[in-house]
KESE-26870 format. One record per residue (C-alpha): residue number from 1; x, y, z. Coordinates in steps of 0.25 Angstrom, whole numbers. Layout:
KESE-26870
+-----+-------+-------+-------+
!   i !    xx !    yy !    zz !
+-----+-------+-------+-------+
! NUM !     X !     Y !     Z !
...
+-----+-------+-------+-------+
END
This chain:
KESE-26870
+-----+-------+-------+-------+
!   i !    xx !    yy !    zz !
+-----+-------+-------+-------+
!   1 !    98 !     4 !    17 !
!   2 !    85 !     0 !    13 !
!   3 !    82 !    -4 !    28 !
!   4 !    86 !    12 !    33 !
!   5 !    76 !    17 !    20 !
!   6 !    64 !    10 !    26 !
!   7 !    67 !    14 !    40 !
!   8 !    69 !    28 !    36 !
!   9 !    54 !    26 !    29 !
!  10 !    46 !    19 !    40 !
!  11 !    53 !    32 !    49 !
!  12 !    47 !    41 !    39 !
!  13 !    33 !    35 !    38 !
!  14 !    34 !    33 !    55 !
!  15 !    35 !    49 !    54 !
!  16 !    23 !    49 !    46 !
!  17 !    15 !    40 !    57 !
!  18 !    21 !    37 !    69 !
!  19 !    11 !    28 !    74 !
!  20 !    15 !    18 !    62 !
!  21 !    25 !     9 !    64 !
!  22 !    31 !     8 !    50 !
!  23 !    38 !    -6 !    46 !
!  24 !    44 !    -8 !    33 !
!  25 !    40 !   -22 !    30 !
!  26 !    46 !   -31 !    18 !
!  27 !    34 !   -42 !    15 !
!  28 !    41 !   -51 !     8 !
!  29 !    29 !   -59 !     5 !
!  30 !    24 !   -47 !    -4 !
!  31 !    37 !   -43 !    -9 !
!  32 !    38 !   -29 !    -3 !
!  33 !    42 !   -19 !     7 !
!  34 !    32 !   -10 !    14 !
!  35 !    31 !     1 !    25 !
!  36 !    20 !    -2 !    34 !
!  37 !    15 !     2 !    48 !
!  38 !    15 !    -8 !    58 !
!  39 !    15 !   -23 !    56 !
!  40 !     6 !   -28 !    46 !
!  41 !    -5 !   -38 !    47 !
!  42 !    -4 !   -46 !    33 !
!  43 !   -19 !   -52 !    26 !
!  44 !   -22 !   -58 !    11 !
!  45 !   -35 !   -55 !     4 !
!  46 !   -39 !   -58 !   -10 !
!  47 !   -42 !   -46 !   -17 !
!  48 !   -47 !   -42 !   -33 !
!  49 !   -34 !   -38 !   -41 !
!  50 !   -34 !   -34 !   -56 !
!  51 !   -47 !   -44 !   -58 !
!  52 !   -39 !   -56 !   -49 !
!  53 !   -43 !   -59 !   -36 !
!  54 !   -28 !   -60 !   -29 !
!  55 !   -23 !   -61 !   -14 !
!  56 !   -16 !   -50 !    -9 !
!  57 !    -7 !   -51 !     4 !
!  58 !    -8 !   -37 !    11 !
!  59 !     0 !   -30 !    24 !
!  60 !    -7 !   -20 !    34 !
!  61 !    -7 !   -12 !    44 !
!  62 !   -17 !    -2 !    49 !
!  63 !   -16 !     9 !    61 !
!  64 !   -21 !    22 !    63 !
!  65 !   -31 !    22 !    53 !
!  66 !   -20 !    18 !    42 !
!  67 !   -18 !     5 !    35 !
!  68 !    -6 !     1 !    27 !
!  69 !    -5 !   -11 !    18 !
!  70 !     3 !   -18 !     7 !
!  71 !    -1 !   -28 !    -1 !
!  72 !     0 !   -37 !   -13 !
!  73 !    -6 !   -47 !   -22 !
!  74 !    -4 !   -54 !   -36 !
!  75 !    -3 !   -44 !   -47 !
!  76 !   -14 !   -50 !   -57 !
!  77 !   -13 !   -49 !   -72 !
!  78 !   -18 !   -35 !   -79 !
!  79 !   -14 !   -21 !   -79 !
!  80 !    -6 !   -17 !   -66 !
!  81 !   -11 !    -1 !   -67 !
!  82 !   -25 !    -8 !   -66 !
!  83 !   -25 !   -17 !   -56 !
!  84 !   -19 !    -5 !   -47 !
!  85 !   -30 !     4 !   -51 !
!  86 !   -39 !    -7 !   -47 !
!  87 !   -31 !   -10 !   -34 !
!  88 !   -32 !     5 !   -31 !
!  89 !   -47 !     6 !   -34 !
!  90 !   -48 !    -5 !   -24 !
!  91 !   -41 !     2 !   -13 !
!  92 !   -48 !    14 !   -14 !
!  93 !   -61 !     9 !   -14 !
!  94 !   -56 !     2 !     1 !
!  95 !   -59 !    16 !     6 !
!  96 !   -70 !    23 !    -5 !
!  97 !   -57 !    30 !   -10 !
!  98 !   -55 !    40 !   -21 !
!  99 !   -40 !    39 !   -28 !
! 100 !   -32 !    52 !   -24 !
! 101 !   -18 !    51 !   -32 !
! 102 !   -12 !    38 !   -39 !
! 103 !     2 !    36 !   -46 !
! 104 !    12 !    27 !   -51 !
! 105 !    22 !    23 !   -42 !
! 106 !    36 !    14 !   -43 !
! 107 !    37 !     3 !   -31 !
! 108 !    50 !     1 !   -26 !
! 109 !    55 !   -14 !   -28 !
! 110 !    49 !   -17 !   -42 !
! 111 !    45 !   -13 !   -55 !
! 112 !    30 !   -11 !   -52 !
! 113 !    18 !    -3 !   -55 !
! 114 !    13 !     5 !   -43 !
! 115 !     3 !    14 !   -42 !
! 116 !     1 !    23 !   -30 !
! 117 !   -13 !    29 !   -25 !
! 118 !   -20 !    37 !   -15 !
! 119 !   -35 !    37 !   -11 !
! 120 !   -45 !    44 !     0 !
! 121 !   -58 !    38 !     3 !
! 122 !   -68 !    35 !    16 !
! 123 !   -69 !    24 !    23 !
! 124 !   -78 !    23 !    35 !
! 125 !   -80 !    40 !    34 !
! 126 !   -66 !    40 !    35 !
! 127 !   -56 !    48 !    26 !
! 128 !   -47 !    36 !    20 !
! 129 !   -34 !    38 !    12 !
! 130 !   -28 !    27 !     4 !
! 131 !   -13 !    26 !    -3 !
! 132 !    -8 !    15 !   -10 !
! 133 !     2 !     8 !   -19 !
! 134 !    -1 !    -2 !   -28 !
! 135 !     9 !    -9 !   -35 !
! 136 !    10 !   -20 !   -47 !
! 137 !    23 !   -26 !   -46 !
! 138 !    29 !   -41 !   -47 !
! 139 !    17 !   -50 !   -50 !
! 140 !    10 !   -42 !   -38 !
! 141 !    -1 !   -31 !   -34 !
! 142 !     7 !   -24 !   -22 !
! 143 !    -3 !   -12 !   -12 !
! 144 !     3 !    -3 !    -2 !
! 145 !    -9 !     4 !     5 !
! 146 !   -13 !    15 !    15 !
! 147 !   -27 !    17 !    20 !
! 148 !   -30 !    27 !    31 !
! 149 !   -37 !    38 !    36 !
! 150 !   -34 !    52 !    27 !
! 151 !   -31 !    58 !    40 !
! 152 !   -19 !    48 !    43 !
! 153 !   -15 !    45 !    31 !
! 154 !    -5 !    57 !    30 !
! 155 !     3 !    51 !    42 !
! 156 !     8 !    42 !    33 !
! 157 !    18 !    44 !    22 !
! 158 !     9 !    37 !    10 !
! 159 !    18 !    40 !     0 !
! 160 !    33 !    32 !     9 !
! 161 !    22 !    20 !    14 !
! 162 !    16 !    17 !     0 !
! 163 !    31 !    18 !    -7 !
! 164 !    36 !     9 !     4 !
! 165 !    31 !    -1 !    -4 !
! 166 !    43 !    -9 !   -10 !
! 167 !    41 !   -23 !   -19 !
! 168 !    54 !   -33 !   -15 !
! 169 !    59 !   -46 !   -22 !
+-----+-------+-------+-------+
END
């Protein structure tokens, strides 16, 4: 069942953009299940978290002025709805980005805090979007991340990719 569930939601986000080639890909190294375009390249990189400096293992892709990623790194002590604000304010500064719309969300797999946000900025004169997911969940910081071009991002269903996002034992 859940095999024809994400079949059914890669042919929905192939709708969206045909020229992705949407894979649903269980990291079990990260403890999730993701929906990404095309095969991933996978990279590390020490990054500032909630005052820590911790080393967070990232998946990407990028084509046609899009890139999709997920990510995760220790969750460091302190107050989970700030590290996520910080994390956010982090993310939007990638592209001079002004927050748009945030909310709470629920992650499939856990019992975790989520927060979901949306961005526009510039980058290079270019009009950016950025979408995200942020997630606090079993001793980890977990990001789903889009960043495009506002004139491609609509090809892709935001809302299906970032809650493809599924945390697994």
């Amino acid at each position: 069942m859940r095999g024809v569930l994400a079949l059914a939601l890669a042919a929905l986000l192939a709708a969206c953009a045909p020229e992705l080639d949407w894979r649903e890909l269980h990291w079990e190294e990260g403890g999730l299940k993701v929906l990404l375009p095309g095969k991933p390249s996978k990279s590390a990189r020490a990054i500032a978290l909630g005052g820590e400096t911790v080393s967070m293992q990232m998946l990407q892709t990028q084509m046609a002025g899009m890139a999709f990623g997920v990510a995760y790194a220790p969750l460091p002590h302190g107050d989970r709805g700030a590290l996520l604000s910080a994390a956010r304010d982090v993310l939007l500064r990638n592209i001079a980005g002004t927050l748009t719309g945030e909310r709470e969300v629920e992650v499939r797999g856990a019992n975790a805090y989520g927060r979901e946000f949306t961005g526009e900025g510039v980058v290079a004169g270019t009009p950016m979007l950025i979408a995200a997911r942020l997630v606090a969940a079993n001793g980890r910081f977990y990001e789903i991340v889009f960043v495009g071009r506002k004139d491609r991002a609509g090809r892709v269903d935001l809302p299906l990719y970032l809650g493809s996002l599924t945390l697994v034992p």
